[in-house]
PDB file with one MODEL, atoms N, CA, C and O in Angstrom:
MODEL        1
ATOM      1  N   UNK A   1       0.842  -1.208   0.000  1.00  0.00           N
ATOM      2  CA  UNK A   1       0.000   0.000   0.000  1.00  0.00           C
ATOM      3  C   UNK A   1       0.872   1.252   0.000  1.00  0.00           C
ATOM      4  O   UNK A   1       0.710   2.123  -0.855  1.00  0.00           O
ATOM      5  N   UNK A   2       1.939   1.358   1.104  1.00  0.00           N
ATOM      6  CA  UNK A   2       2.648   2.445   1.274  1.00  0.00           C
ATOM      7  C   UNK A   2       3.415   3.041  -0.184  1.00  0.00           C
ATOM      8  O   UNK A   2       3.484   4.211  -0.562  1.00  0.00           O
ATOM      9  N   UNK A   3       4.037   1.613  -0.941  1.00  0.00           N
ATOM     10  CA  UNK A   3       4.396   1.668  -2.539  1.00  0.00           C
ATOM     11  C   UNK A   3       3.898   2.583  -3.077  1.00  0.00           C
ATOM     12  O   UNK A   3       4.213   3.742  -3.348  1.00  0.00           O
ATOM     13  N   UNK A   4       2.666   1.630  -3.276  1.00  0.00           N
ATOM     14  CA  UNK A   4       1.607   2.363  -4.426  1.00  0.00           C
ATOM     15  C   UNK A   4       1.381   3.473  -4.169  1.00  0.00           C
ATOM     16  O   UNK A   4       1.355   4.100  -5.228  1.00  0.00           O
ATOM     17  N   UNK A   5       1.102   4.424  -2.920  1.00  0.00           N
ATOM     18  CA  UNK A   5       0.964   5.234  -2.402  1.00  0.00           C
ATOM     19  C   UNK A   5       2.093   6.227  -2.961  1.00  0.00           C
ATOM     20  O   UNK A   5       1.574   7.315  -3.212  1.00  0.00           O
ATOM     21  N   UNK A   6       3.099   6.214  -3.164  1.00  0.00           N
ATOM     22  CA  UNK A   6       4.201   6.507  -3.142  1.00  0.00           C
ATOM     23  C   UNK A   6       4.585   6.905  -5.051  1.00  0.00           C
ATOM     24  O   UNK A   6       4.836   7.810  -5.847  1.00  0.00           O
ATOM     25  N   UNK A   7       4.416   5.698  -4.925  1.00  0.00           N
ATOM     26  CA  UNK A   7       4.237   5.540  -6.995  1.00  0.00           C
ATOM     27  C   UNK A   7       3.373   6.745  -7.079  1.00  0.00           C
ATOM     28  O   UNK A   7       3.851   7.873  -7.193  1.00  0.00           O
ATOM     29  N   UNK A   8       2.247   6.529  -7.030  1.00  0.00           N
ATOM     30  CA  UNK A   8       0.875   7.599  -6.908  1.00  0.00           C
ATOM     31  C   UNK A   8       2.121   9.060  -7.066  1.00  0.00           C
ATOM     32  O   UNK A   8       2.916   9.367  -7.954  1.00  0.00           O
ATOM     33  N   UNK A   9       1.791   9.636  -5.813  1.00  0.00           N
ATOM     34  CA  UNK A   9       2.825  10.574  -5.062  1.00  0.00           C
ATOM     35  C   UNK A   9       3.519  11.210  -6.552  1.00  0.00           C
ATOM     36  O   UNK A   9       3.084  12.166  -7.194  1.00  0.00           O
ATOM     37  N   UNK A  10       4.416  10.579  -6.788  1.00  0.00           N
ATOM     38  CA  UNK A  10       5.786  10.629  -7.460  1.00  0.00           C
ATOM     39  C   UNK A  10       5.185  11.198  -9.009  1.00  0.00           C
ATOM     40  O   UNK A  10       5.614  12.161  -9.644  1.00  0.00           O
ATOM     41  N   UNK A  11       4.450  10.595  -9.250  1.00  0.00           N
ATOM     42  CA  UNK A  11       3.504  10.890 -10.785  1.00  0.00           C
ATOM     43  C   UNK A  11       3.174  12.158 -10.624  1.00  0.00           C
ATOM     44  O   UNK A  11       3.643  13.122 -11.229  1.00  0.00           O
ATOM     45  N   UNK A  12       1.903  12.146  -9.336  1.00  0.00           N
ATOM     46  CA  UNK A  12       1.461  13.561  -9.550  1.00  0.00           C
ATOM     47  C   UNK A  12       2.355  14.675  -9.553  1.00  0.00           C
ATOM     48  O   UNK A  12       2.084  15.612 -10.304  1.00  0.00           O
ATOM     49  N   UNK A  13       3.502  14.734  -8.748  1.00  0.00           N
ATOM     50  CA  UNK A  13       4.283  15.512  -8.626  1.00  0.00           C
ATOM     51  C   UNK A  13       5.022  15.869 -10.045  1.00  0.00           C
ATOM     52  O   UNK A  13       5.056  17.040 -10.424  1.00  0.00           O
ATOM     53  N   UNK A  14       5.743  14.583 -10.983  1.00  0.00           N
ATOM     54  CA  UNK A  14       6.177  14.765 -11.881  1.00  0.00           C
ATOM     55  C   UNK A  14       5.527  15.746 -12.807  1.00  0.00           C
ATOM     56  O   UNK A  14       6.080  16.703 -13.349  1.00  0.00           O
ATOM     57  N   UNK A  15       3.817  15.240 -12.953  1.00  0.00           N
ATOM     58  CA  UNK A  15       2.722  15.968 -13.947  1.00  0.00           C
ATOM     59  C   UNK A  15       2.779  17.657 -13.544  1.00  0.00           C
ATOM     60  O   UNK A  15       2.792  18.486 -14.454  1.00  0.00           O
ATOM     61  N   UNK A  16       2.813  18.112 -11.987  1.00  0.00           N
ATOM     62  CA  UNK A  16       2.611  19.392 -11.699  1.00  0.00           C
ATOM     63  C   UNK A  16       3.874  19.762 -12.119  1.00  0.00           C
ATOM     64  O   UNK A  16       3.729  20.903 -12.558  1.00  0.00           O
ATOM     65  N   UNK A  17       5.160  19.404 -12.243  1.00  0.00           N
ATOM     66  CA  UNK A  17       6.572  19.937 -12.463  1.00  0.00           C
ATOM     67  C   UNK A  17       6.149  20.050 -13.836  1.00  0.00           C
ATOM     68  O   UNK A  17       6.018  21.212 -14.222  1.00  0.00           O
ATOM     69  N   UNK A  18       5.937  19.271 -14.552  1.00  0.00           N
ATOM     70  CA  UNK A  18       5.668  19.331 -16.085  1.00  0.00           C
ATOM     71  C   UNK A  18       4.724  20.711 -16.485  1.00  0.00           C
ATOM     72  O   UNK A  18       4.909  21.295 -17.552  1.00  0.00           O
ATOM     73  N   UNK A  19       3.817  21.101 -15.615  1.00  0.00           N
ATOM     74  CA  UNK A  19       2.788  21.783 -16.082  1.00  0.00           C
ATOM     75  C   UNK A  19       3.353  23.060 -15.326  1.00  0.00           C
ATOM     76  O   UNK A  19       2.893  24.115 -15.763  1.00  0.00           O
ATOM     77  N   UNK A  20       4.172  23.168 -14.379  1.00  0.00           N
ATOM     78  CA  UNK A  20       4.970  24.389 -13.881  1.00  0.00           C
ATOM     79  C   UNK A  20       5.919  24.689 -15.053  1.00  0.00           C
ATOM     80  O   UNK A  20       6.225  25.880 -15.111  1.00  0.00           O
ATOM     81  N   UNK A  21       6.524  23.816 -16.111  1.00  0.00           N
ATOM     82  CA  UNK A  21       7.559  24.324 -16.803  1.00  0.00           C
ATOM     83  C   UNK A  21       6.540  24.856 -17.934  1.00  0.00           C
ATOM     84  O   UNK A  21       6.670  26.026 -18.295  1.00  0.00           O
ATOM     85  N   UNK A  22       5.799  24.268 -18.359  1.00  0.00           N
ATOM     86  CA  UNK A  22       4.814  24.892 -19.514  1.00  0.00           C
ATOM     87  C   UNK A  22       4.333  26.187 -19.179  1.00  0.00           C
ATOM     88  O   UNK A  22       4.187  27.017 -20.077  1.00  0.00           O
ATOM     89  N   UNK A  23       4.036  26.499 -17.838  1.00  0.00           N
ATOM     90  CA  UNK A  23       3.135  27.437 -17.437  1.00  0.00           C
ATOM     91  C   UNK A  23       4.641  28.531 -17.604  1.00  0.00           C
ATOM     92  O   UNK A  23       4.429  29.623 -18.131  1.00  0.00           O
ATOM     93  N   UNK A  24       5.918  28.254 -17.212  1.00  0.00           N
ATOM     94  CA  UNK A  24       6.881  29.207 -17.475  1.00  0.00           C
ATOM     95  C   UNK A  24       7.386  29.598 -18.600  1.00  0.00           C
ATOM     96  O   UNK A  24       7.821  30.723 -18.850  1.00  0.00           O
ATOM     97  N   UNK A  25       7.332  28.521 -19.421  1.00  0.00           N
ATOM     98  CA  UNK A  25       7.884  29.031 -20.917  1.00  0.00           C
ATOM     99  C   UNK A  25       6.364  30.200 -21.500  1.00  0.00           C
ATOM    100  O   UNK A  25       6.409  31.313 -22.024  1.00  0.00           O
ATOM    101  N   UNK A  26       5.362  29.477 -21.180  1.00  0.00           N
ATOM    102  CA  UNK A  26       4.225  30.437 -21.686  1.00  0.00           C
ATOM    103  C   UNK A  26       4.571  32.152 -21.198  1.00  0.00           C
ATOM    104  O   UNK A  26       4.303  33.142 -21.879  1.00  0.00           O
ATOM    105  N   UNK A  27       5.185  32.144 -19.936  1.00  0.00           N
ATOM    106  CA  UNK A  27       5.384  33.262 -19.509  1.00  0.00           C
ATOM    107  C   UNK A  27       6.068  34.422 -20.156  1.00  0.00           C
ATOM    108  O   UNK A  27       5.763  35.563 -20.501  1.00  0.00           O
ATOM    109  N   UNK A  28       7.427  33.425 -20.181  1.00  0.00           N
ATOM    110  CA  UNK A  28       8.070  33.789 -21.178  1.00  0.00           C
ATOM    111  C   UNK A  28       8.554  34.292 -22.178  1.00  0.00           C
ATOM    112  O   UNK A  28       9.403  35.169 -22.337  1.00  0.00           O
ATOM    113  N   UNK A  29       7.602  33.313 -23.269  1.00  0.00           N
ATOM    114  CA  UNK A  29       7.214  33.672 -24.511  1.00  0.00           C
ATOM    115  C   UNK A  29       6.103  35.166 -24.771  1.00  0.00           C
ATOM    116  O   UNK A  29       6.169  35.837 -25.802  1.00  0.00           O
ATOM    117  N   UNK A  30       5.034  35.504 -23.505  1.00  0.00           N
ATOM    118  CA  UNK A  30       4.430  36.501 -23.194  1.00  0.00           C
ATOM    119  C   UNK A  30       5.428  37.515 -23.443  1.00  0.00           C
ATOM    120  O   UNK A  30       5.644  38.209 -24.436  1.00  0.00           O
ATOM    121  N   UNK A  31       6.047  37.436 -22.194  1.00  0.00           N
ATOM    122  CA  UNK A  31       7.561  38.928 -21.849  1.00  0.00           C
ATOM    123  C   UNK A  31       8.101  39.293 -23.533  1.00  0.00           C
ATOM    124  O   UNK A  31       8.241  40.395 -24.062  1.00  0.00           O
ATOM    125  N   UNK A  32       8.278  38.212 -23.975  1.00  0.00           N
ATOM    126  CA  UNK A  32       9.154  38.385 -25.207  1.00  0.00           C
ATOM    127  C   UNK A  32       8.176  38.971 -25.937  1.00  0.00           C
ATOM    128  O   UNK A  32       8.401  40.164 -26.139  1.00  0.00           O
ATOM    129  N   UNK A  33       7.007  38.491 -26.482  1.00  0.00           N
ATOM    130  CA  UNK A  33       6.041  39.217 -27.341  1.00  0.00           C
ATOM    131  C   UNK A  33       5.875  40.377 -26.644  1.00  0.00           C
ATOM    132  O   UNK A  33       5.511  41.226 -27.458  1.00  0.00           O
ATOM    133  N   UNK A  34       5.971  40.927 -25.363  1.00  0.00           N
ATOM    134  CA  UNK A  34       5.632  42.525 -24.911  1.00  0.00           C
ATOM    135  C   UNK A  34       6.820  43.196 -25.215  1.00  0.00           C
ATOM    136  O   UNK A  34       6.697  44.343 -25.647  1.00  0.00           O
ATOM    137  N   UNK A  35       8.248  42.607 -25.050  1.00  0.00           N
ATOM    138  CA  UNK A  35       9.201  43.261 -24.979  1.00  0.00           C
ATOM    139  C   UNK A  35       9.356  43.581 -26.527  1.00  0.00           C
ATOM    140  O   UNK A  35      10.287  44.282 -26.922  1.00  0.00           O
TER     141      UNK A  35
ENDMDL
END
């Protein structure tokens, strides 16, 4: 249980890191189109 739990864990985290780097390049790419 504690595993799986853990597995679980590790994914979601990966997916929010993934969607934190998207959400930064979008930023990004914003600044640059203003600048």
């Amino acid at each position: 249980m504690a595993l799986r739990a853990k597995r679980r864990n590790s994914k979601l985290g990966q997916k929010k890191l993934l969607s934190v780097k998207v959400q930064s390049q979008q930023t990004k790419r914003e600044r640059l189109r203003w600048l």
